[in-house]
N, C-alpha and C positions, 0 to 999 in steps of 0.2 A: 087060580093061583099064579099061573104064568105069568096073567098080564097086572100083576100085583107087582111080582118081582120085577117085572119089565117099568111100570110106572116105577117104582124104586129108584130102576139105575139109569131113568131118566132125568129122574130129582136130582141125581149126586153129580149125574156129569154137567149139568146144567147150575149146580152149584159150584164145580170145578172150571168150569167156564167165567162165571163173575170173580171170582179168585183171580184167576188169569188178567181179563180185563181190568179187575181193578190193580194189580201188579201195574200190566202195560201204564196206566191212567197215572200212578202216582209216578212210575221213571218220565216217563213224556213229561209231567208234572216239576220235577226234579232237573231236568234239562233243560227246562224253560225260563227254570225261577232260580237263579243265583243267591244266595245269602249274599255274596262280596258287594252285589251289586248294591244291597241298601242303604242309605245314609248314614255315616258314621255315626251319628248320636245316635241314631237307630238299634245298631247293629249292637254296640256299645250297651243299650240297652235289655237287651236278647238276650246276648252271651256274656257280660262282664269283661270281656277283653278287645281288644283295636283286633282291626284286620292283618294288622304287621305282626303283631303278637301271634295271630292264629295261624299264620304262614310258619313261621318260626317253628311251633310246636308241632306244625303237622310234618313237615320237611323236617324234624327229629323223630317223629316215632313214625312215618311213613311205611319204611320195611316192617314194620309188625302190625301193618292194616292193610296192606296186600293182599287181596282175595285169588282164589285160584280160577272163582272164575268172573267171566267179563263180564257178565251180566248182576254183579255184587255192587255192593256199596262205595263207592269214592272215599279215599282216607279223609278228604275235606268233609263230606258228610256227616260220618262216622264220630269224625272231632265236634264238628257242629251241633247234633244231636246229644251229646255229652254235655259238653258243658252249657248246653241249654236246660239241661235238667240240671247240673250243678248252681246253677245260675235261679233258674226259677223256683225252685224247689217244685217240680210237677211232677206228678209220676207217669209213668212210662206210658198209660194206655191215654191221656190228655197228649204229651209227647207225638204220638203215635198220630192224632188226628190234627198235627199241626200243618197250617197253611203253608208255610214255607220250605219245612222239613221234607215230607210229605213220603212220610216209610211209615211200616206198619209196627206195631205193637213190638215183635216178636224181633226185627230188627232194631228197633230201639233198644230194645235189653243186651241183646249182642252185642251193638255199637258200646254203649253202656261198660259192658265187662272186657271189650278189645281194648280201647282208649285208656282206661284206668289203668289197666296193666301195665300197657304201654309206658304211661308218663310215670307210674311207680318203676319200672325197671331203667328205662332211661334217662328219665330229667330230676328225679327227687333226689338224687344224691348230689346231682350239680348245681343246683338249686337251694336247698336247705339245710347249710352246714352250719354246725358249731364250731365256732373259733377255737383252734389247736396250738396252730405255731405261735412262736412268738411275738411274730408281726401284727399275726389277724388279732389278737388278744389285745394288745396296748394301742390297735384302731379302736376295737370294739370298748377298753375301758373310755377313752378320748371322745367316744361318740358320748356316752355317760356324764361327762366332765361338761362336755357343752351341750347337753339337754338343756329345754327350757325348765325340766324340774331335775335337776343334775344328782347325783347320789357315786360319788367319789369312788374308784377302786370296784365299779359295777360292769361285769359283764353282758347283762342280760335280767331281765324280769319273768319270775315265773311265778306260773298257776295253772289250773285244771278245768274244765268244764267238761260239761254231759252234751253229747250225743244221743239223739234218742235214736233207738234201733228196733227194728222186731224184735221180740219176742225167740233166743234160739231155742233151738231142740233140748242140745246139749249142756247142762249147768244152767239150764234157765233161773234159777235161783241168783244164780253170784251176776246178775245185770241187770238187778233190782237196784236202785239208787237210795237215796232217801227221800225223792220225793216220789217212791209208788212206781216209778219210770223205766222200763229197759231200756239202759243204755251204755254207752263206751265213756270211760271218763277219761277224757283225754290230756295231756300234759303238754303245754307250750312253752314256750321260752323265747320272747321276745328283744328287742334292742327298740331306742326312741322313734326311731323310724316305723315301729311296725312290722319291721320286716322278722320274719321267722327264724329263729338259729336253732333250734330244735323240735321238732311234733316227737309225739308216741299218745299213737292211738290205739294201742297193742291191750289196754286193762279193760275189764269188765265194771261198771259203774257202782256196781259194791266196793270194790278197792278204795280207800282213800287215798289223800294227795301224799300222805307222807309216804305210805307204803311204797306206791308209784316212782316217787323218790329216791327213796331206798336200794330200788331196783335200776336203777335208770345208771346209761352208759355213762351218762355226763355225768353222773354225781360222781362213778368213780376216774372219772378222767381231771374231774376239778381237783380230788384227792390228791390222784398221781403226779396234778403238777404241785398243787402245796406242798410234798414231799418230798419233792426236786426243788424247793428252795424260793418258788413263787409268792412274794408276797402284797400285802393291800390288792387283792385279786378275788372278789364272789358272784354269785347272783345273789337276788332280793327277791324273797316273797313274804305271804305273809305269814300269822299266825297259826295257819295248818302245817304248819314243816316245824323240823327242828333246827336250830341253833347249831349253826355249824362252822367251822373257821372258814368256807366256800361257802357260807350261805347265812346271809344275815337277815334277823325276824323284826317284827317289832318289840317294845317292851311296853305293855299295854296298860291303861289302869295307874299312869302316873298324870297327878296334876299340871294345867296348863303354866308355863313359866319355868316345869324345871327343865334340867339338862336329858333328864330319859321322853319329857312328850317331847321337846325337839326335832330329837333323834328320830322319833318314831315318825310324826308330822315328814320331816326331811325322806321317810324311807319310802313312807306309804304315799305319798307323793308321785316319788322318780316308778316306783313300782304300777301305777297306776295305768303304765301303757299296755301292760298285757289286758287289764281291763277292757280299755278302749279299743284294744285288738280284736278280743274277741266278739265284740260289739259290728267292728266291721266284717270281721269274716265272718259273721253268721247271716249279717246282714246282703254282703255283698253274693254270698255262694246259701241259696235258700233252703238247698235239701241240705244242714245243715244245724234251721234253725230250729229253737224250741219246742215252735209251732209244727215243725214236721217230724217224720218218722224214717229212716232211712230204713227201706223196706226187702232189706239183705240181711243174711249172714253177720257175725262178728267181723271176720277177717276180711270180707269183702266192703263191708262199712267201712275196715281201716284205712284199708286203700283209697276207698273214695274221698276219707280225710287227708290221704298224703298226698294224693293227686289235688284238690284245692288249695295244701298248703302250698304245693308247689307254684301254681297260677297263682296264687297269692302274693307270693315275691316276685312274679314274672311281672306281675301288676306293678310293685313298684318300682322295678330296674326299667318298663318302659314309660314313667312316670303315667301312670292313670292317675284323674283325678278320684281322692277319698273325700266323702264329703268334710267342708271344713270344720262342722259341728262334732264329729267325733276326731276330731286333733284338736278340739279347744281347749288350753291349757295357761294356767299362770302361773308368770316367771318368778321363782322363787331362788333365796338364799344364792352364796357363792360357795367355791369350794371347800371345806374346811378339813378335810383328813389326810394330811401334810406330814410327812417324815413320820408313820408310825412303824415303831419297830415290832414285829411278830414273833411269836417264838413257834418254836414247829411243833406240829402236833404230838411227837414223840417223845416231847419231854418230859411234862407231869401234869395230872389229873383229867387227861381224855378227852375226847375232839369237844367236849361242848364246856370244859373247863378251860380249855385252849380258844374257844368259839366267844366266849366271856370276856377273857381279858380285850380281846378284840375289841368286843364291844364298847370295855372300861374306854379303851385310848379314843376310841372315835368319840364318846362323851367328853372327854377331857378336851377336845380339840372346841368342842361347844363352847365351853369355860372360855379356851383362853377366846375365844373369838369373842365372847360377851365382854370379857376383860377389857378386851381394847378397844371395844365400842364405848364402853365407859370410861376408858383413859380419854376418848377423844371428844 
C-alpha cells in the first residue's frame, strides 16, 4: 500500500515538473519571438490592426495590465492575444497553442477578460461617440450631404444585428432570436464612412429593433434636441422602426415613378452603410461572426462588442485599408430637401403625425425637383 501511495506522488510531482518545464519553454519561447518583429502585412493579417495602432492602445490601458508579478504576462502580450481572438474568431484553447503567442489556455482567457475591460473602461467612450453639440451634429449631417448616396438632414444610419452567444443560465429563453440562435441583438448607428456613433450591445436577441429603440439613450437625446428647436435633423433606418420626426422609414409598396418609391429608393440607398458596416465588422473581427459563437456570458459578450467597436474606429482614424468591395457604391441623386419648415412635435396629432408631415415636405421637394427637370 505504501509503495502505491509513493508511486502516486511520483506521478504527480513529475507531472508538476512538465507543467513547470513547459511554463519555462513557452516564456523562453515568448522572449525570443517578438509579434513586432513580423512583417506588416503579416502582422496586419493576425491582428487586424498596424503595429502603431497596437502601441497606442497598449500605452492606454497599460496600468490596468500591470501584474504584480514579474514572472506574468507583458501588457503587449496580453493585448496581442486578444485581439488575435477578436480577429480570428479562434477560441481560446487553438489561441493557446499558438506558435507565436505561445501562453497556455488559462492565460489566454485571463488576457482575454483584462484587455476588454480595459479598452471598455478606457477607450470606448473616447472612441465611439454620438454627435451632441452643435458643431459635431451639422459635420456629421455635411458628411450625409456629400455621401456618395447623400440622404439630406441625416445624422447617422441605423440597424441591428445578432451576435451569437452561448447559451446563458439566466433568462435563457429571451436570447432566442428568430432564427433558433442565442444571441445579443445588437444596435448600431453608423455615418458614410463606416465609422461608429453609437453600439448597444446591452439586449437579449428576442428584443426586436424597435423596442431596442425605444429604450435607446440616442433616441431620447435626438427627442431632446427636436424640442429645443432642432430642425431637418434624423437618423434613417428602415422598416423595423417607427416613424419618428428624428427618424425617418421608408414608405414601402409604392409604384416605380412616384414621389413615395423615390423617396424610399433615395432612403434605403444612403441607409445602406450600416449594412456594409456590419458586413465589415463581422468580417474584419471573426469572433463576431455568424459562423461563430462567442463563448461568454451576456454581459461579457457585450463588452467584447464594445471593445471591437472601439478598434473599429481606431481602424479608420489610422486609415487601415477596408476592402474596396464592401465600399462599393453608386453615385446617386443631388440634394433635394431645402428650406423645409418643421413644426415641433408639441403641437397636434403626435410624434408620428408630426413624423408625417415631415415626410409630406421631403416628397414635395421630389415634385418640385422633377418639375424643373421638365421645365428644362
Amino acid at each position: 500500500m505504501a509503495l502505491e501511495f509513493l508511486r502516486w506522488e511520483l506521478m504527480l510531482l513529475e507531472e508538476r515538473v512538465r507543467l513547470q518545464e513547459r511554463r519555462i519553454e513557452r516564456r523562453v519561447l515568448r522572449d525570443t519571438q517578438d509579434p513586432f518583429d513580423l512583417p506588416r502585412e503579416e502582422f496586419l493579417f493576425m491582428f487586424r490592426i498596424s503595429p502603431e495602432l497596437a502601441f497606442d492602445v497598449i500605452n492606454a490601458i497599460r496600468p490596468l495590465l500591470q501584474g504584480k508579478r514579474s514572472s506574468g504576462l507583458s501588457p503587449e502580450v496580453q493585448f496581442l492575444v486578444t485581439v488575435h481572438f477578436y480577429a480570428q474568431g479562434s477560441y481560446q484553447r487553438g489561441l493557446g497553442g499558438n506558435s507565436i503567442l505561445n501562453i497556455s489556455q488559462p492565460s489566454v482567457s485571463r488576457s482575454i477578460s483584462s484587455v476588454t475591460n480595459a479598452i471598455n473602461q478606457r477607450l470606448l467612450r473616447q472612441w465611439v461617440k454620438f454627435p451632441m453639440t452643435a458643431v459635431e451634429r451639422q459635420k456629421s449631417r455635411e458628411k450625409f450631404e456629400a455621401a456618395p448616396q447623400p440622404f439630406e438632414g441625416t445624422l447617422g444610419a441605423i440597424d441591428c444585428t445578432h451576435i451569437n452567444i452561448l447559451a446563458p443560465i439566466v433568462h435563457e429563453e429571451a436570447y432566442v432570436n428568430h432564427h433558433g440562435n442565442h444571441s445579443l441583438n445588437v444596435q448600431a448607428i453608423v455615418d458614410p464612412d463606416l465609422k461608429i456613433l453609437n453600439i448597444n450591445p446591452r439586449y437579449p436577441g428576442a428584443r426586436n429593433d424597435s423596442y431596442i429603440w425605444s429604450m435607446s439613450a440616442v433616441r431620447r437625446g435626438m427627442e431632446f434636441h427636436y424640442n429645443n428647436g432642432e430642425r431637418r435633423t434624423w437618423l434613417i433606418g428602415d422598416a423595423g422602426y417607427p416613424l419618428e420626426p428624428w427618424l425617418m422609414t421608408p414608405l414601402p409598396h409604392y409604384q416605380e415613378g412616384t414621389r413615395q418609391f423615390e423617396y424610399t429608393k433615395n432612403l434605403c440607398k444612403a441607409r445602406n452603410v450600416v449594412e456594409r458596416f456590419f458586413g465589415v465588422f463581422k468580417s474584419v473581427w471573426r469572433c463576431l461572426s455568424y459562423q461563430r459563437v462567442l463563448m461568454y456570458a451576456p454581459d461579457k459578450a457585450g463588452r467584447i462588442v464594445n471593445a471591437c467597436a472601439t478598434l473599429h474606429n481606431m481602424r479608420i482614424h489610422y486609415n487601415l485599408p477596408i476592402l474596396e468591395e464592401e465600399l462599393a457604391g453608386e453615385q446617386i441623386g443631388q440634394n433635394i430637401y431645402e428650406n423645409i419648415e418643421i413644426p415641433r412635435i408639441d403641437q397636434q396629432g403626435g410624434p408620428r403625425a408630426v413624423a408625417k408631415r415631415i415626410q409630406k415636405h421631403i416628397l414635395d421637394q421630389f415634385d418640385h425637383l422633377r418639375d424643373g427637370e421638365e421645365d428644362d
